[in-house]
N, CA, C and O atoms as a GROMACS GRO file, in nm:
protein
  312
    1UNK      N    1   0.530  -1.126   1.926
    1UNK     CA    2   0.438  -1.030   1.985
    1UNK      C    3   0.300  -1.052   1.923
    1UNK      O    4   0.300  -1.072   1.801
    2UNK      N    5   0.181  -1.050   1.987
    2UNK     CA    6   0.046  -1.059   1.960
    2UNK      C    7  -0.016  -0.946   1.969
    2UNK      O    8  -0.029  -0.888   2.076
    3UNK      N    9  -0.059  -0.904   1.863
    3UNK     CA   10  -0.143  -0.763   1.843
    3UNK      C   11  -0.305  -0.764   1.837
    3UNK      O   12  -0.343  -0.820   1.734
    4UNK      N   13  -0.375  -0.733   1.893
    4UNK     CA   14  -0.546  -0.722   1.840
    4UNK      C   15  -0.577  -0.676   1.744
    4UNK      O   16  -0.534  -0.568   1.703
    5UNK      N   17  -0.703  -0.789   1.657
    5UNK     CA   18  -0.773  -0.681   1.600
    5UNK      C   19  -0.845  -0.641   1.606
    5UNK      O   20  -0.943  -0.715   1.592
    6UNK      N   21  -0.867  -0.524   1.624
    6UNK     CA   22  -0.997  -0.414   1.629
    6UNK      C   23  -1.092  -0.360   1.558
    6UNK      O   24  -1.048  -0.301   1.459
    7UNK      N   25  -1.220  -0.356   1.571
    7UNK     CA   26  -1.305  -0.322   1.456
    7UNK      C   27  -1.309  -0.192   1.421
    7UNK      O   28  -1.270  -0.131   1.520
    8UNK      N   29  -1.330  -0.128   1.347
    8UNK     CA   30  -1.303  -0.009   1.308
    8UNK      C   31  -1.412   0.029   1.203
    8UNK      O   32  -1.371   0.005   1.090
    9UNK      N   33  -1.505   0.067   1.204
    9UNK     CA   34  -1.653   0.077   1.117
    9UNK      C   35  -1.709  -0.052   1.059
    9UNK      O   36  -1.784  -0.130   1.117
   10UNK      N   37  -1.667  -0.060   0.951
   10UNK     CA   38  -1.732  -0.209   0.875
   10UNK      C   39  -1.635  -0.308   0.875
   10UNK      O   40  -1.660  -0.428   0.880
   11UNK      N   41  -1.482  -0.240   0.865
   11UNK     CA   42  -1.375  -0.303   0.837
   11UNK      C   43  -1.316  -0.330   1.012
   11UNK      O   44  -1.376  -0.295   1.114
   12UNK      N   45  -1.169  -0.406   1.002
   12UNK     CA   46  -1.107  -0.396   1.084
   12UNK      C   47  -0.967  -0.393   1.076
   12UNK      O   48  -0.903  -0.436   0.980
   13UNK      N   49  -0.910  -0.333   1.196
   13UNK     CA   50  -0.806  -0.311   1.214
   13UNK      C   51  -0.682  -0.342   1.249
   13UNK      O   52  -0.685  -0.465   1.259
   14UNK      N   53  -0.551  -0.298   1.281
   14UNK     CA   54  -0.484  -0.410   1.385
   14UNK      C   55  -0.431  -0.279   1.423
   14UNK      O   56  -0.423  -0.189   1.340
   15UNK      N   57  -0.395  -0.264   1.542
   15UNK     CA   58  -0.311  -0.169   1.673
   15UNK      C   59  -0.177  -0.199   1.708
   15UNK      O   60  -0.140  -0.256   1.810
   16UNK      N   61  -0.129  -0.168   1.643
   16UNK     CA   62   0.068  -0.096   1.655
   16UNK      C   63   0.094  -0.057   1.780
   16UNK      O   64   0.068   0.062   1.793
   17UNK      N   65   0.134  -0.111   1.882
   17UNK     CA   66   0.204  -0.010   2.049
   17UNK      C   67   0.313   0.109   1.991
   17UNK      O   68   0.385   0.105   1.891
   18UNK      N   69   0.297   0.212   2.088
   18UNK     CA   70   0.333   0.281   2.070
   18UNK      C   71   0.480   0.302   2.006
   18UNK      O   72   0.528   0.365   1.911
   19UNK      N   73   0.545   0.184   2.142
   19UNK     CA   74   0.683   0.159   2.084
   19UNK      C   75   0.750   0.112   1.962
   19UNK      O   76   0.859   0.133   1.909
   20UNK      N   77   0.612   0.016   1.927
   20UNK     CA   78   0.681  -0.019   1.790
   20UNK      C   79   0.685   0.083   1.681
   20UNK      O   80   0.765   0.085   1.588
   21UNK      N   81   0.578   0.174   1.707
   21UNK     CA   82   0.574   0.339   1.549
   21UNK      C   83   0.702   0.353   1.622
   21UNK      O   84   0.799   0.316   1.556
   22UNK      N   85   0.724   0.391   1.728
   22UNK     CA   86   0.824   0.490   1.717
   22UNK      C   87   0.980   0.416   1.711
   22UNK      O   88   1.079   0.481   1.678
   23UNK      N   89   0.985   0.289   1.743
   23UNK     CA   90   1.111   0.206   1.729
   23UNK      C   91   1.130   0.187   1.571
   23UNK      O   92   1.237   0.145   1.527
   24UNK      N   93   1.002   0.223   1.471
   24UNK     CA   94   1.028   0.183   1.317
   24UNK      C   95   0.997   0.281   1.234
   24UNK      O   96   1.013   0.266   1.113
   25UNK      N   97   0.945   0.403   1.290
   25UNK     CA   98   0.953   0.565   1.235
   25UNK      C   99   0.862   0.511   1.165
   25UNK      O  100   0.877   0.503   1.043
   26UNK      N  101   0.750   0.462   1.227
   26UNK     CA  102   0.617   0.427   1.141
   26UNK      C  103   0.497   0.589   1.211
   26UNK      O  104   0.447   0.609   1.322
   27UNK      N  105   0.493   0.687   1.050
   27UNK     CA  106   0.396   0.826   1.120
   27UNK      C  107   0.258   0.775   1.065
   27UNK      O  108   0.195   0.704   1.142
   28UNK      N  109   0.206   0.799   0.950
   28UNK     CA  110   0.078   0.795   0.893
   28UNK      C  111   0.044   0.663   0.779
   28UNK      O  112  -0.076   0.642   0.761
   29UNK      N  113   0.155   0.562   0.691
   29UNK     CA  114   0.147   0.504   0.621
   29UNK      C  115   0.219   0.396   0.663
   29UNK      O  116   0.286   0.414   0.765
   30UNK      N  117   0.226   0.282   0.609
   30UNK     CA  118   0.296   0.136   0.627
   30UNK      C  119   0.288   0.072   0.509
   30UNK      O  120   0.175   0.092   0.462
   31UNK      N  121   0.362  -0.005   0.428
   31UNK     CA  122   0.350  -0.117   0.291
   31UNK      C  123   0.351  -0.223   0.330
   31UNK      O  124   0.447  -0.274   0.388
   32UNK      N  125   0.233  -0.282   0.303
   32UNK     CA  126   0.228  -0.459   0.316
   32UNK      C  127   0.211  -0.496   0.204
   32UNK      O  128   0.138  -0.469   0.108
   33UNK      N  129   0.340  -0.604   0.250
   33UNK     CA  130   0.373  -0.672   0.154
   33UNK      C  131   0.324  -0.840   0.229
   33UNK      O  132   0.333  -0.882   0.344
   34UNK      N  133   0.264  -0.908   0.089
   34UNK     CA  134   0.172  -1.013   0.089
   34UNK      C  135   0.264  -1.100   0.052
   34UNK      O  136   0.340  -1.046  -0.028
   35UNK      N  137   0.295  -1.223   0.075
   35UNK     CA  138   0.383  -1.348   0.072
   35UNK      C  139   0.312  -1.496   0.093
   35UNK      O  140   0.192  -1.519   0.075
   36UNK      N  141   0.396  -1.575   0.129
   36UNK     CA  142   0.297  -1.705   0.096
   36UNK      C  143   0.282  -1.721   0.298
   36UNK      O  144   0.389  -1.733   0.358
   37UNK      N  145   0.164  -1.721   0.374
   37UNK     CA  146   0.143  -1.723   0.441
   37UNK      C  147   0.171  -1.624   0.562
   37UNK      O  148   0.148  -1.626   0.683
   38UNK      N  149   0.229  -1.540   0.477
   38UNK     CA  150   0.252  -1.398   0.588
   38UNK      C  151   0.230  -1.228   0.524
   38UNK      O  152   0.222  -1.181   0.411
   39UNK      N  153   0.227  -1.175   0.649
   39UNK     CA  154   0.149  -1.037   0.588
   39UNK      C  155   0.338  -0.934   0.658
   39UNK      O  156   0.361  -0.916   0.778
   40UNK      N  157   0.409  -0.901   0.573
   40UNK     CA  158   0.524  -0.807   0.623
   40UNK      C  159   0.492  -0.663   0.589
   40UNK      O  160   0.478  -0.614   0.477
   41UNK      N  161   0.481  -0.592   0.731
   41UNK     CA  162   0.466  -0.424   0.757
   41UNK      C  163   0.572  -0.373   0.754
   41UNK      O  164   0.654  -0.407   0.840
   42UNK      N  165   0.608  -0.276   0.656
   42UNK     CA  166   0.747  -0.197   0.654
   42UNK      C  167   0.663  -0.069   0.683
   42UNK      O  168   0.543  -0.050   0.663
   43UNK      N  169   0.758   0.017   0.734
   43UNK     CA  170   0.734   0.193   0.747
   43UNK      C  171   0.748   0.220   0.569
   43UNK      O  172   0.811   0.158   0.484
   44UNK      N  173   0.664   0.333   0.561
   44UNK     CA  174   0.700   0.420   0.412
   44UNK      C  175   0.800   0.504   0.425
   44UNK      O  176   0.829   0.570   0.525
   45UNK      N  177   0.850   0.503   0.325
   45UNK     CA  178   1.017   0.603   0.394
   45UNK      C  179   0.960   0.707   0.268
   45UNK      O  180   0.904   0.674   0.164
   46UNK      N  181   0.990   0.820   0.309
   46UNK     CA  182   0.948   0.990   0.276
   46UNK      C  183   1.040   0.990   0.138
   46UNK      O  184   1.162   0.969   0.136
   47UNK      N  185   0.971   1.013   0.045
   47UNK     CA  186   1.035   1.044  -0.086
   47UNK      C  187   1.118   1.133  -0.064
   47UNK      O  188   1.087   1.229   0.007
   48UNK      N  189   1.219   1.124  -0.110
   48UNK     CA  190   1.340   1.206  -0.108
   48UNK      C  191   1.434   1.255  -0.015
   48UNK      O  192   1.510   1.353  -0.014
   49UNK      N  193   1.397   1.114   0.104
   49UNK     CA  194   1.451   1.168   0.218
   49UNK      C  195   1.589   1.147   0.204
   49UNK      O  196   1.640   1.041   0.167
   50UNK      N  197   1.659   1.266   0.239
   50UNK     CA  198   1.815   1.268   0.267
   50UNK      C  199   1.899   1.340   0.134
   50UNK      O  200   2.019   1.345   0.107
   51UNK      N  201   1.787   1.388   0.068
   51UNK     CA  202   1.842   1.462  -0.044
   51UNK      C  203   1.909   1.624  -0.031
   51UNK      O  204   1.983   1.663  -0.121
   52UNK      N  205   1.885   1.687   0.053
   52UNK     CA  206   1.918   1.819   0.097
   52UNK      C  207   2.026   1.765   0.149
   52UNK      O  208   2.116   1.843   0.120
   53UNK      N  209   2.074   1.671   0.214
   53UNK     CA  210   2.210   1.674   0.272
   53UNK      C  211   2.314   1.637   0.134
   53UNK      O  212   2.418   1.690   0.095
   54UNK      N  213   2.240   1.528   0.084
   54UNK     CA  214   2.331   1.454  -0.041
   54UNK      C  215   2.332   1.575  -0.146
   54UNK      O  216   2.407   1.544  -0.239
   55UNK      N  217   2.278   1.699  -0.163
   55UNK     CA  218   2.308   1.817  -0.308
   55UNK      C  219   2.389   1.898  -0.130
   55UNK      O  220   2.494   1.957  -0.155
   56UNK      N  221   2.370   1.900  -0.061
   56UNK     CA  222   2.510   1.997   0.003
   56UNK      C  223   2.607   1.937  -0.026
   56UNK      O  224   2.688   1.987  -0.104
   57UNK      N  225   2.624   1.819   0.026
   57UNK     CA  226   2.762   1.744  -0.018
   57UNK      C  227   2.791   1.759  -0.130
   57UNK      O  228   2.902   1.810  -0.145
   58UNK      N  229   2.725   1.731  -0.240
   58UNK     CA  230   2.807   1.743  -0.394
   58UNK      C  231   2.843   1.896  -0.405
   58UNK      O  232   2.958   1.938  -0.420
   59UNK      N  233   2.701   1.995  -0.392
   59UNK     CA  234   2.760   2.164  -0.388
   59UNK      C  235   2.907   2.157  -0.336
   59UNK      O  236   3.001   2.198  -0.405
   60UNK      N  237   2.930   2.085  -0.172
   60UNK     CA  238   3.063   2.103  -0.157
   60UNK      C  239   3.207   2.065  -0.207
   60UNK      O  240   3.309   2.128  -0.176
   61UNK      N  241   3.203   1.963  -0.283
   61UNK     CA  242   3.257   1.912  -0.349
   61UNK      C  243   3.270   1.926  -0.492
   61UNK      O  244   3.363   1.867  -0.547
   62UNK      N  245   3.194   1.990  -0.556
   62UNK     CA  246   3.226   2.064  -0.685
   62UNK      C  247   3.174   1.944  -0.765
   62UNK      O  248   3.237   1.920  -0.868
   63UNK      N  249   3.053   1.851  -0.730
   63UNK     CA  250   2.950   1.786  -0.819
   63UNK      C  251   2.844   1.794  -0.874
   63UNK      O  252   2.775   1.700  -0.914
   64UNK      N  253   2.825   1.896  -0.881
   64UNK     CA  254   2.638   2.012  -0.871
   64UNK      C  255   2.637   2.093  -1.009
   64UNK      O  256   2.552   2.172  -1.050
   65UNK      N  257   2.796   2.036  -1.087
   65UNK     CA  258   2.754   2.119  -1.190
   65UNK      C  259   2.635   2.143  -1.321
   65UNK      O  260   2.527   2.105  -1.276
   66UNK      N  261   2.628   2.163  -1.380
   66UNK     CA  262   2.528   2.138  -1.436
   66UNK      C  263   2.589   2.040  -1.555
   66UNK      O  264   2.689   2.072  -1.620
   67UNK      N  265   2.507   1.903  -1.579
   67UNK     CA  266   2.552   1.814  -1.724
   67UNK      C  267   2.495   1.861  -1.877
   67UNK      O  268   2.551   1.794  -1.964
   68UNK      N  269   2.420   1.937  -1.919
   68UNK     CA  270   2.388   2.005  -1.975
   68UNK      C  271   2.329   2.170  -1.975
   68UNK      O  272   2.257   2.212  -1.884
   69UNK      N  273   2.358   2.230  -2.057
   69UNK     CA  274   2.338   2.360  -2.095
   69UNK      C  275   2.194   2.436  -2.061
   69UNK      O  276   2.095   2.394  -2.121
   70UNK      N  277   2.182   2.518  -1.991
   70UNK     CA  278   2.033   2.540  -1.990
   70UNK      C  279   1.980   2.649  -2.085
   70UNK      O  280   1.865   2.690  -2.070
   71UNK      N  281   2.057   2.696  -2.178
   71UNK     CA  282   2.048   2.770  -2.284
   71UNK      C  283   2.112   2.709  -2.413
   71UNK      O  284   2.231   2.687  -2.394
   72UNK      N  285   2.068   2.673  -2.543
   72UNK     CA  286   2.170   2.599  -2.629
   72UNK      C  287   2.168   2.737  -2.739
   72UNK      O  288   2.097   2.837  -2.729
   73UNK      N  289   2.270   2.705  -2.844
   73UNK     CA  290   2.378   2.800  -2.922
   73UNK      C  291   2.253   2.789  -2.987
   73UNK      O  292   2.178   2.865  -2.926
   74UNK      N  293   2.205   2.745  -3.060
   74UNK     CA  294   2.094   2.703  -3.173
   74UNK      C  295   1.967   2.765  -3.106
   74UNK      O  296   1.874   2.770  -3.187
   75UNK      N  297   1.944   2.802  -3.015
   75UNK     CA  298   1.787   2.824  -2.952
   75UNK      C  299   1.758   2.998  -2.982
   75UNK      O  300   1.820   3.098  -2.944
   76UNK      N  301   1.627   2.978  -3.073
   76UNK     CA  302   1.610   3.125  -3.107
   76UNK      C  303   1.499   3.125  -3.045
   76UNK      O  304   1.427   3.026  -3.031
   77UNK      N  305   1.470   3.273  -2.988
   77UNK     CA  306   1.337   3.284  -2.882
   77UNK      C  307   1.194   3.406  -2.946
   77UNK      O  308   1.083   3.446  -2.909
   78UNK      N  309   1.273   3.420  -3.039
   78UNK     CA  310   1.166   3.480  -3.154
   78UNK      C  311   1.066   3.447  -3.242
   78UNK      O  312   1.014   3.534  -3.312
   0.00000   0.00000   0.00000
């Protein structure tokens, strides 16, 4: 596929079709990565995505406990 580039103030640009953001869940950011004669566009994937499902699952499963104490025997608050 051949994409344009477009000028865009001083700099320029290149133009993504529609289909491709939305075939690669590309919203506001992309990482290029630089190689020996090629430029590779990945989507940014959302920090922490899929974590609310992965702590239900452990909650359900009885993995959520806590690995340490959030109060210790020794801790004076005086």
């Amino acid at each position: 596929m051949e994409a344009p580039i477009i000028k865009i103030g001083n700099s320029k640009g290149l133009r993504l079709p529609k289909s491709v953001l939305e075939k690669y869940s590309i919203k506001d950011k992309v990482e290029l990565v630089l190689e020996e004669e090629q430029i590779i566009i990945r989507p940014v994937e959302t920090p922490r995505k899929g974590w609310s499902e992965a702590f239900k699952e452990m909650h359900e499963t009885g993995d959520d406990d806590l690995l340490i104490d959030d109060i210790f025997e020794d801790e004076d608050f005086e």
